[in-house]
C-alpha positions as CSV (number, residue, x, y, z in Angstrom):
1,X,0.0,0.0,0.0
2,X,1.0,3.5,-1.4
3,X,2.7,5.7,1.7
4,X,-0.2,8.5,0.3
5,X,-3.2,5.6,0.7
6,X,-1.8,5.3,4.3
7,X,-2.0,9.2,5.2
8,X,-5.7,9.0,3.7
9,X,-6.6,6.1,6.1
10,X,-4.8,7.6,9.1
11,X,-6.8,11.0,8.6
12,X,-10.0,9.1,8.3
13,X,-9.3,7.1,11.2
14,X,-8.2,9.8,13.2
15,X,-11.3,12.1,12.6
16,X,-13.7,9.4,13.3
17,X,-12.9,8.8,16.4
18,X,-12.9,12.5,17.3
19,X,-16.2,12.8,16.0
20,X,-17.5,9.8,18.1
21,X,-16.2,11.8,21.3
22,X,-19.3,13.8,21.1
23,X,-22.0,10.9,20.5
24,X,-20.8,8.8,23.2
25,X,-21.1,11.8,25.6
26,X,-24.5,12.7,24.4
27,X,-25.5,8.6,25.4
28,X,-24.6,8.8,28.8
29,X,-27.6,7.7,30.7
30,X,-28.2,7.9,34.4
31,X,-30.2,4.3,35.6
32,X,-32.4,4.4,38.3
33,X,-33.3,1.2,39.8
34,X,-36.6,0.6,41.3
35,X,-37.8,-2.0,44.2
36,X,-41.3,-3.2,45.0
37,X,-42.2,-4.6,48.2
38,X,-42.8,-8.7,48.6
39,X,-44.9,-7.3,51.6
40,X,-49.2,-7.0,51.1
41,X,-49.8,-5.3,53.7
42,X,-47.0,-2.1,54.0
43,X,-46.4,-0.5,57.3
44,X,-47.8,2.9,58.2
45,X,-45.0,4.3,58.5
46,X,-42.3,2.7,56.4
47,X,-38.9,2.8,57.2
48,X,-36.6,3.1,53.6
49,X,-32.9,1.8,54.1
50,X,-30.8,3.9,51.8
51,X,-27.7,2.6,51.0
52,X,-24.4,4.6,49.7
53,X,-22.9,2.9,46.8
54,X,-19.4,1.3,47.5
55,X,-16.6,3.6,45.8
56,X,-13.2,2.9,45.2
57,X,-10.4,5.3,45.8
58,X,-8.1,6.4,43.7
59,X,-4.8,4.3,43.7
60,X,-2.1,5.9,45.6
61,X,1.0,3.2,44.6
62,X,1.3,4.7,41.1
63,X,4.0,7.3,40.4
64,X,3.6,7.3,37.0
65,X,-0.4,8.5,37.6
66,X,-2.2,11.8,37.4
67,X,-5.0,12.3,39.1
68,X,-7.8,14.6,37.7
69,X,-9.7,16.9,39.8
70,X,-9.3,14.8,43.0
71,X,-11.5,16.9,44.9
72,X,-14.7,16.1,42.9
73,X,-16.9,13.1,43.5
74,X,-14.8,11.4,41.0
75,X,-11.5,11.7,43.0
76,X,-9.0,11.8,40.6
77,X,-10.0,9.0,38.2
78,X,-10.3,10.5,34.5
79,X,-13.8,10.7,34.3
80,X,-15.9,13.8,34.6
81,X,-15.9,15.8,38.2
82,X,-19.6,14.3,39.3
83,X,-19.2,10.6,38.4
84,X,-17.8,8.8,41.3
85,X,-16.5,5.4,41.0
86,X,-18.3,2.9,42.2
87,X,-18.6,-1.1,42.1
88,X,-18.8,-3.1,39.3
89,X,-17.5,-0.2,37.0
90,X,-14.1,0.1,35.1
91,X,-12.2,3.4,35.9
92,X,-10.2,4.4,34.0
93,X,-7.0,6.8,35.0
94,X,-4.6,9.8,33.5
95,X,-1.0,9.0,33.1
96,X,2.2,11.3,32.9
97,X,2.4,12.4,29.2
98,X,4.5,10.3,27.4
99,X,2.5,7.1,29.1
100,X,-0.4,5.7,28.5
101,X,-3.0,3.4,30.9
102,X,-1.8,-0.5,30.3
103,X,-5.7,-2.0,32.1
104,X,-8.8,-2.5,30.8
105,X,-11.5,-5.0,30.4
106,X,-10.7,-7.6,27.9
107,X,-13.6,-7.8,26.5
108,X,-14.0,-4.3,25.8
109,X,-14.8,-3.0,22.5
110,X,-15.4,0.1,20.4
111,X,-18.0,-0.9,18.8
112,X,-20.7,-0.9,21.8
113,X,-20.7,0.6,25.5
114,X,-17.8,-1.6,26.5
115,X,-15.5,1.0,25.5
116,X,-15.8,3.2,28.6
117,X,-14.2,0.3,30.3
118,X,-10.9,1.3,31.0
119,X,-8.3,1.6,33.9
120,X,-9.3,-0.6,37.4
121,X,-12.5,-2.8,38.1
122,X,-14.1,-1.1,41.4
123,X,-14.8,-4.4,43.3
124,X,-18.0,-4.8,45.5
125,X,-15.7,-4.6,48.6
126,X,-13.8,-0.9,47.8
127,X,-11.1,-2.4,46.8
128,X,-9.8,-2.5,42.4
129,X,-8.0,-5.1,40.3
130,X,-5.8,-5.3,37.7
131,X,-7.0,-7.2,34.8
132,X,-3.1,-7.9,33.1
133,X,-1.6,-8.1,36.9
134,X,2.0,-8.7,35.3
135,X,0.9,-5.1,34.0
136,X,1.9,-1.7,35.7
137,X,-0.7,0.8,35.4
138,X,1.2,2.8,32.6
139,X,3.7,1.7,29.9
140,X,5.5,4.1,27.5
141,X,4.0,5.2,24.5
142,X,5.8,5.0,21.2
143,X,7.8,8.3,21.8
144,X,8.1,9.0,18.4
145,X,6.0,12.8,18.9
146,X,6.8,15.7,20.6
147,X,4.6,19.1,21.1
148,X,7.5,21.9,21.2
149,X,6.1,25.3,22.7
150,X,7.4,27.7,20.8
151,X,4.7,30.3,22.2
152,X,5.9,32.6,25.1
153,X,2.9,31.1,27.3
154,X,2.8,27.2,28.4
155,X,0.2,25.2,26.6
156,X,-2.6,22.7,27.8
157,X,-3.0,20.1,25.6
158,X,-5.3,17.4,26.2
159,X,-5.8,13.7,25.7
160,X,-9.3,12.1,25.5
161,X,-9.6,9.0,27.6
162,X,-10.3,5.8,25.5
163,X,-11.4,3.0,26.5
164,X,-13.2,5.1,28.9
165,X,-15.5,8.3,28.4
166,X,-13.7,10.3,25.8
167,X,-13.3,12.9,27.7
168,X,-10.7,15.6,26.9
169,X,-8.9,14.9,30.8
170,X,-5.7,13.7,30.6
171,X,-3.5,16.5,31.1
172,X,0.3,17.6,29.1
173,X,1.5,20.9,29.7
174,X,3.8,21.6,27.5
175,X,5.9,24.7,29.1
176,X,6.9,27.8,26.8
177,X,10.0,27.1,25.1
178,X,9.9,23.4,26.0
179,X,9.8,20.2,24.1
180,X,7.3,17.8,26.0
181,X,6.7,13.8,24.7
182,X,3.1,13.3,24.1
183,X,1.2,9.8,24.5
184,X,1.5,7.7,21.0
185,X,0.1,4.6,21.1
186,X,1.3,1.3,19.1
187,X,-1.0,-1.4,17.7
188,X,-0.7,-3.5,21.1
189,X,-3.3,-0.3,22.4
190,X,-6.7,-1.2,23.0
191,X,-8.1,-2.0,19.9
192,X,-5.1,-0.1,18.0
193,X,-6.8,2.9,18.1
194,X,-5.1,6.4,18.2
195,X,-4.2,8.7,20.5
196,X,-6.2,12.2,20.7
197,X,-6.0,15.8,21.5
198,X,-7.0,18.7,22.3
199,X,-5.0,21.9,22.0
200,X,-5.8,25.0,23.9
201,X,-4.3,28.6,23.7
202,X,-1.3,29.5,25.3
203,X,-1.7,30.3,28.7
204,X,-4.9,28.7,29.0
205,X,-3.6,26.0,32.1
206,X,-4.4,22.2,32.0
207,X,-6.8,23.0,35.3
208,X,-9.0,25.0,33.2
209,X,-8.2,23.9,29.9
210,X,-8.5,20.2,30.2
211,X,-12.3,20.0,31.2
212,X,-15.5,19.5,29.0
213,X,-16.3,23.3,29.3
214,X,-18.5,25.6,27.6
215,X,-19.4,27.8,23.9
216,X,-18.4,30.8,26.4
217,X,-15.3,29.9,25.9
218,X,-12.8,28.6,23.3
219,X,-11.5,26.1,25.9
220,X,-11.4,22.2,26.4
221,X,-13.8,20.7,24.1
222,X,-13.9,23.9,21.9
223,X,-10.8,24.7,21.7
224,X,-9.6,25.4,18.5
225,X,-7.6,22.5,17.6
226,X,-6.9,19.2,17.5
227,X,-4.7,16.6,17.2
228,X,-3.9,12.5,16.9
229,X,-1.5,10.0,16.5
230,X,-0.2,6.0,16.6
231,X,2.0,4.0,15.4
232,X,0.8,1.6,12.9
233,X,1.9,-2.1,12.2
234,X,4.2,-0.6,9.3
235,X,6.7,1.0,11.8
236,X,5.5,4.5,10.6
237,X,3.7,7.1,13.0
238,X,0.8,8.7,11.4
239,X,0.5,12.3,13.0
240,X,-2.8,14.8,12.4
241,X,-3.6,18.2,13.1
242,X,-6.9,19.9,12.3
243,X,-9.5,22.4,13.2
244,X,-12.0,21.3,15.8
245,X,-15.4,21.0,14.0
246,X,-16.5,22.0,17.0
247,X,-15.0,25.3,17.5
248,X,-16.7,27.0,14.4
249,X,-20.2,25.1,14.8
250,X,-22.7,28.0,16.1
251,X,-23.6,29.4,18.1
252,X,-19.8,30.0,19.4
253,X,-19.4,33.9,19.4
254,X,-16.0,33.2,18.6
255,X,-16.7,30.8,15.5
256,X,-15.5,33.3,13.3
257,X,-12.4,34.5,15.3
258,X,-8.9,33.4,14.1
259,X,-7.1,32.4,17.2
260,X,-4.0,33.8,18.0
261,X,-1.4,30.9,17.9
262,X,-0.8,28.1,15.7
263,X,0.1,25.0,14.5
264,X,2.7,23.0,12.5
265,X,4.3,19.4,12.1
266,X,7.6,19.7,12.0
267,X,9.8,16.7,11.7
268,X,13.8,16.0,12.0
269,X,15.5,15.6,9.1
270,X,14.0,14.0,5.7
271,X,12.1,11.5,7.6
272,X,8.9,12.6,7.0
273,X,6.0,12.5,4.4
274,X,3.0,15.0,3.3
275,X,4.4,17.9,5.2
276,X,3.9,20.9,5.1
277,X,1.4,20.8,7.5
278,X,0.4,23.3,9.2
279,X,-2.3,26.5,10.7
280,X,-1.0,30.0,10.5
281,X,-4.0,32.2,11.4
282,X,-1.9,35.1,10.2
283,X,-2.4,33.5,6.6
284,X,-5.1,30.9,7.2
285,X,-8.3,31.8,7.7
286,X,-10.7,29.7,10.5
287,X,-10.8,25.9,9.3
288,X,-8.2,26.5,6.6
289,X,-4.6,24.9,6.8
290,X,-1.1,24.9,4.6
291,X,-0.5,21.9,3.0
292,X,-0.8,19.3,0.1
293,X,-2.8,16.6,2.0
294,X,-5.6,19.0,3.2
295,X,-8.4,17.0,3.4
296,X,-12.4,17.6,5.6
297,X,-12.8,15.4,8.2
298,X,-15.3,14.5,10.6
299,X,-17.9,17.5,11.5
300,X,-16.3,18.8,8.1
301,X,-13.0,20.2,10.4
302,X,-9.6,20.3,8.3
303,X,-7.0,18.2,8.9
304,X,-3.8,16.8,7.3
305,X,-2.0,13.9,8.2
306,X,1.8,13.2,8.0
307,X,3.6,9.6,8.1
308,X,7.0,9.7,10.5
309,X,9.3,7.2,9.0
310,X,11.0,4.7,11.7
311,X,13.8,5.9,13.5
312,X,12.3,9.5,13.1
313,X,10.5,12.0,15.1
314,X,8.3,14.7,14.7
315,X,6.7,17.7,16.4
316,X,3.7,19.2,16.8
317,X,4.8,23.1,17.2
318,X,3.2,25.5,18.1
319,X,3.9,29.4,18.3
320,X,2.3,33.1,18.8
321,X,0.5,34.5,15.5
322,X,-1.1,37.9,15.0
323,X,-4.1,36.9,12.7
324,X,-4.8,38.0,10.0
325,X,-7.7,40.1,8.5
């Protein structure tokens, strides 16, 4: 297969499973349960036992994880602040960029609801298990991406959580001037998928950037771009950047606002194919990009997608632009 067929697929691949962020947050349901009596005849003044759902903490024998905003009802695991977790569940966790979570139920697929089943089983006594217990609870990714900073303001960028609830939670700031390693996952991932991010504006921090948030805002979910990555069975990493569909959709008061910073793959030496790539809001207007493998993606964002030859490395940069008119 053709190098350029390869790009295509990667782009597709990458923008459908950004798109599918959204649906599987809008099916979120809340269950209620509901008991009848055995009893004819009910008391007159009943009695109802209400019992608290066993939760499980968040594991405090991991070095290599992140909690996410420990101080909600989910206590740290990457899940969204009011969703505790509770028995019978899978939880599934942040690691330090560059890492990515190594447990998840084995019978867990994307194609149905067993896809938010990532990280730790809560158990009916509080306690969580590992499903791979030769496993830590994070492995290096690929390392074959970096996000340099080339802004004068640190960056959050933001990983979804898959298997789990896809989520933008998983936190990397990437200081000003610094070179950070972001997750890229390799085919042994769950279900090979990629790796995906959000990327907010310089000085926006990971606390208030990496959260669901709100159209008041370009932040977290609409921020203005995105970004995705693996490395496929080839040896090549496939790396995208794009507009969020999502950040021009009305009605956003900022929809038609060029941001002021962009975006480039950069790569080291000649190991790299279908560059440039790249969003100058100084030249580009809002959901246009630089590049010869330009294509609409999901929620009709643009995105391009370059293939990093083995033994190379590229970098998603980003830097300070005045936009243009």
């Amino acid at each position: 297969m053709q190098l350029s067929t390869l790009l295509g697929l990667a782009l597709l691949g990458l923008g459908a499973v950004e798109g599918n962020s959204h649906a599987s947050r809008a099916r979120r349901h809340v269950h209620h349960h509901h008991h009848q009596s055995k009893h004819v005849e009910l008391p007159t003044s009943p009695m109802v036992e209400k019992r608290q759902a066993t939760t499980c903490g968040f594991p405090t024998d991991g070095p290599e994880l992140v909690a996410v905003t420990p101080d909600q009802q989910n206590g740290g695991w990457a899940m969204a602040p009011n969703m505790p977790c509770t028995a019978g569940m899978y939880c599934p966790y942040a690691c330090k960029p560059g890492k990515e979570m190594a447990q998840w139920d084995p019978a867990s697929t994307y194609a149905d609801n067993t896809r938010v089943n990532g990280g730790l089983k809560c158990n009916d006594d509080g306690t969580t298990s590992k499903s791979f217990p030769d496993q830590p609870y994070c492995v290096d990714g690929a390392n074959t991406v970096s996000a340099k900073n080339n802004a004068g303001a640190d960056v959050a960028i933001c990983q979804t959580v898959l298997p789990g609830y896809e989520d933008m939670l998983i936190p990397t700031n990437a200081g000003a001037g610094m070179t950070t390693t972001l997750n890229i996952p390799g085919t042994e991932y769950w279900g090979s998928t990629s790796a995906h991010y959000y990327i907010n504006a310089p000085g926006v921090s990971t606390q208030d950037g990496c959260v669901w948030g709100s159209v008041d805002n370009p932040i977290g979910n609409w921020a203005p771009y995105v970004a995705g990555g693996n490395l496929a069975s080839d040896g090549n990493t496939y790396v995208k950047i794009g507009w969020n569909p999502v950040y021009f959709e009305e009605p956003n008061s900022f929809k038609d606002t060029r941001p002021n910073f962009g975006i480039s793959i950069e790569c080291d030496g000649d190991g790299c194919s279908g560059l440039p790539c790249s969003i100058d809001p100084a030249v580009n207007a809002v959901n246009e990009m630089t590049g010869p493998s330009v294509v609409s993606g999901a929620g009709a964002g643009t995105g391009c997608t370059i293939g990093v030859r083995s033994g190379s490395r590229a970098f998603i940069t980003i830097f300070d632009a005045t936009p243009g008119a």
